[in-house]
N, C-alpha and C positions, 0 to 999 in steps of 0.2 A: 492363933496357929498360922504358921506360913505356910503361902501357895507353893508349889514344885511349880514351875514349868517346865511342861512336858517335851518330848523330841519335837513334834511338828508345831508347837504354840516356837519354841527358840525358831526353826527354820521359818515362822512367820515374820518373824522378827527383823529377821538376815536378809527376806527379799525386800522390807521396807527400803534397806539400807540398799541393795546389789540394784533396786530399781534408779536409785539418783544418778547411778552412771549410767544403764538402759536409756535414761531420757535423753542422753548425748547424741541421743542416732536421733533428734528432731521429726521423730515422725510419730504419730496418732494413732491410739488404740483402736481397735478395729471397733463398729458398733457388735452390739449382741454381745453374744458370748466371746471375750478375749484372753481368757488366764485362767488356769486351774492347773493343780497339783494333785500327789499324792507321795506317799509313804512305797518305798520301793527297800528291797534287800539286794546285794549284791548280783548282779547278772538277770536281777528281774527286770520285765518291759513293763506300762502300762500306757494302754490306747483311748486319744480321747479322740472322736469321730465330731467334729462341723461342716460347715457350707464354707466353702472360697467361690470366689464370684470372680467367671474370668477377665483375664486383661488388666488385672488387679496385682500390684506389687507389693505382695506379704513376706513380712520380716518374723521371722519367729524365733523367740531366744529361750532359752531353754538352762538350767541350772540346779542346784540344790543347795540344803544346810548343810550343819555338820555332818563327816561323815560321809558325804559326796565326794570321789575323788576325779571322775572320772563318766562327765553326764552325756550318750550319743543323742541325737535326735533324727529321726526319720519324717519324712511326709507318704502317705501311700494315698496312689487313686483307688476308686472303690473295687477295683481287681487284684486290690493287693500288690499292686506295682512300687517301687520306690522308683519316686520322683524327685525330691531331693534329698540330703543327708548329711549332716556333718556328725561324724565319727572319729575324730581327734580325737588325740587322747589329754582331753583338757576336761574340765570341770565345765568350764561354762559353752556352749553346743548356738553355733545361730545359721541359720537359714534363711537365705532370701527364695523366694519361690511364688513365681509368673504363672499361674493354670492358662491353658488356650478353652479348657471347656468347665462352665460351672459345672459343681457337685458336691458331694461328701466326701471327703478328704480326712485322712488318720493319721495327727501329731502320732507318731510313736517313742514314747520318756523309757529310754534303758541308761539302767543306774550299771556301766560296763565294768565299774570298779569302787566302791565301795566299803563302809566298817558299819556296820548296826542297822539303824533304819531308817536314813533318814529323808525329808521329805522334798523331793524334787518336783519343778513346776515346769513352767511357761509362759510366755506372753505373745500375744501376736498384735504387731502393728501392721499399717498402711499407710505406701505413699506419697497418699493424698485421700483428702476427706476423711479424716481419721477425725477421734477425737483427742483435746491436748489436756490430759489429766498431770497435774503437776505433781512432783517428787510429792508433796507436802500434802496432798490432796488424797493419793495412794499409801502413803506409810499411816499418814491417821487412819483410815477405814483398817490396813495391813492391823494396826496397832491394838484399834478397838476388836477386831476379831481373837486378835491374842487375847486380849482381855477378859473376852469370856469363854474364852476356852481354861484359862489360866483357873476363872471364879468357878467355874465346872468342873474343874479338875479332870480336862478330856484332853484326849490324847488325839489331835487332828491328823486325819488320815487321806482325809479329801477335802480339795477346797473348788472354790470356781469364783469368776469376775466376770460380772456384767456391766455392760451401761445398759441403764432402763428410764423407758420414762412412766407417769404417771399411769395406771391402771394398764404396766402393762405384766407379763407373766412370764418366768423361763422357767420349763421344766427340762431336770437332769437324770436320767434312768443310769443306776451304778448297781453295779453288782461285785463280789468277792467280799461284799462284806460278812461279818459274821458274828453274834454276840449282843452287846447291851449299847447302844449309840445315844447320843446326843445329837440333833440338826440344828444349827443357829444359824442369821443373818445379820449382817450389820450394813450400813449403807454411809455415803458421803451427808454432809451439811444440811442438803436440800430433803433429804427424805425423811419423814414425819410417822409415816405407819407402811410397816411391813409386812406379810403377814406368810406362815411355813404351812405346807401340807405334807405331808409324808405319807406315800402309797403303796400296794404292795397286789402284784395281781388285779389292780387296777379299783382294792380300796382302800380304803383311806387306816390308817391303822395309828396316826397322830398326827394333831395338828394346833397350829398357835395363831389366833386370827383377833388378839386383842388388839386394842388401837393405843401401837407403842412402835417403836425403828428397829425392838432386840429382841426378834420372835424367836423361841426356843421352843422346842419339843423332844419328846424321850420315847426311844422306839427299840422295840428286840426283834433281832433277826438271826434267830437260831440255827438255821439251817443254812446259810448264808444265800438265800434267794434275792433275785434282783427287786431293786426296790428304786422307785421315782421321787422327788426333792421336787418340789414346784414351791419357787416365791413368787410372791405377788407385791407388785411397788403399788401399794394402795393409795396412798397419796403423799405429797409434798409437789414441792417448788422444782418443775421441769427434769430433765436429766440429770440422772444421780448413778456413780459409780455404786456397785452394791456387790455385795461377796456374803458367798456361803459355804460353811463349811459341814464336814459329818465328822464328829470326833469320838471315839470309844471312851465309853465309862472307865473311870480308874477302878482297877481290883478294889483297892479300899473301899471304897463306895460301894463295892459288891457283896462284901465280905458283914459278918457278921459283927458289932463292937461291944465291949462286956461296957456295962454304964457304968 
């Protein structure tokens, strides 16, 4: 039988390729949390909230797959202020953006103009002290996520990028989800075992802590309440790019099959 690839497994596909010109700007992924995406319909936003550290010169590019005509991006300080913005009417959105005070600062991804649903991201660099993940470095993990979302047959709806190192943990609280999920992680070269928790009201409702790099768990969230994603880089060889996604079960898979 052959795999579909779904809207957001292609739109992972398309940032493998849109990041080999991103590298042009020679500047270094931020540490921690530096890229995530999601599944947007026409005229919708979605907000991902980190730490910017002031005095610090962040680059943040912003784009989508098919489908994408038209991607704004915003920065707001924690009063909801917009502090930077680019609002052309172009597909691909970037912003350089100098805080004077650390804090919690809100990427905001509005898809202004749009056909269906497709999956628009982010990335944020810095510049200096960045880290220098190569084209080739990021389309492989980009690719192997596709991968299993493809063998899944899930339709990715969120994704995130981290640099991690050994024993250490990022947990992601998302909410609007709704329905029958799948959590998986993949990571660069150096990483050896990975491990997913998935939480909900602060227990634990699935989790994959075998000693393998392609933790997978299956989680329902019926009512669409917020629910937390925590990886864990349990061990390999130093700093390793790692990415994670939440992707929805295919109907078929839900659906009943006469044998």
């Amino acid at each position: 039988m052959m795999r579909t690839i779904k809207t957001g497994t292609g739109a992972l596909l398309l940032l493998a390729l849109y990041f080999t010109g991103a590298h042009a700007f020679s500047q270094g992924f931020d540490d921690g949390w530096n890229s995530g995406g999601c599944v947007l319909t026409n005229g919708a936003s979605a907000d991902f909230t980190r730490e910017f550290k002031s005095y610090r010169t962040y680059t943040i590019i912003a784009s989508g797959g098919d489908g994408a005509i038209d991607v704004d991006l915003e920065i707001r300080d924690s009063r909801g202020r917009v502090v930077a913005e680019d609002k052309q009417s172009e597909k691909t959105a970037v912003v350089v953006f100098r805080p004077l005070v650390s804090g919690d600062y809100t990427i905001r991804l509005t898809l202004a103009k749009g056909i269906g649903k497709p999956l628009c991201h982010f990335m944020v660099f810095v510049d200096s002290g960045g880290w220098d993940i190569s084209p080739e470095t990021f389309a492989t993990v980009l690719l192997r996520l596709a991968a299993v979302a493809t063998v899944l047959e899930a339709e990715v709806e969120r994704f995130y990028g981290y640099i991690m190192r050994p024993s250490e943990k990022m947990d992601m609280s998302i909410s609007g989800l709704r329905g029958d999920y799948y959590a998986f992680a993949v990571g660069s070269d150096h990483v050896s075992d990975l491990d997913l928790v998935v939480r909900r009201s602060g227990l634990t409702i699935a989790r994959d802590d075998f000693d393998d790099a392609y933790p997978m768990c299956e989680f329902s969230n019926l009512f669409g309440s917020s629910v937390s994603v925590e990886v864990s880089y349990y061990s390999g060889k130093g700093a390793a790019f790692v990415m994670v996604a939440v992707g929805k079960k295919s109907s078929s898979l839900l659906s009943p099959r006469r044998l």
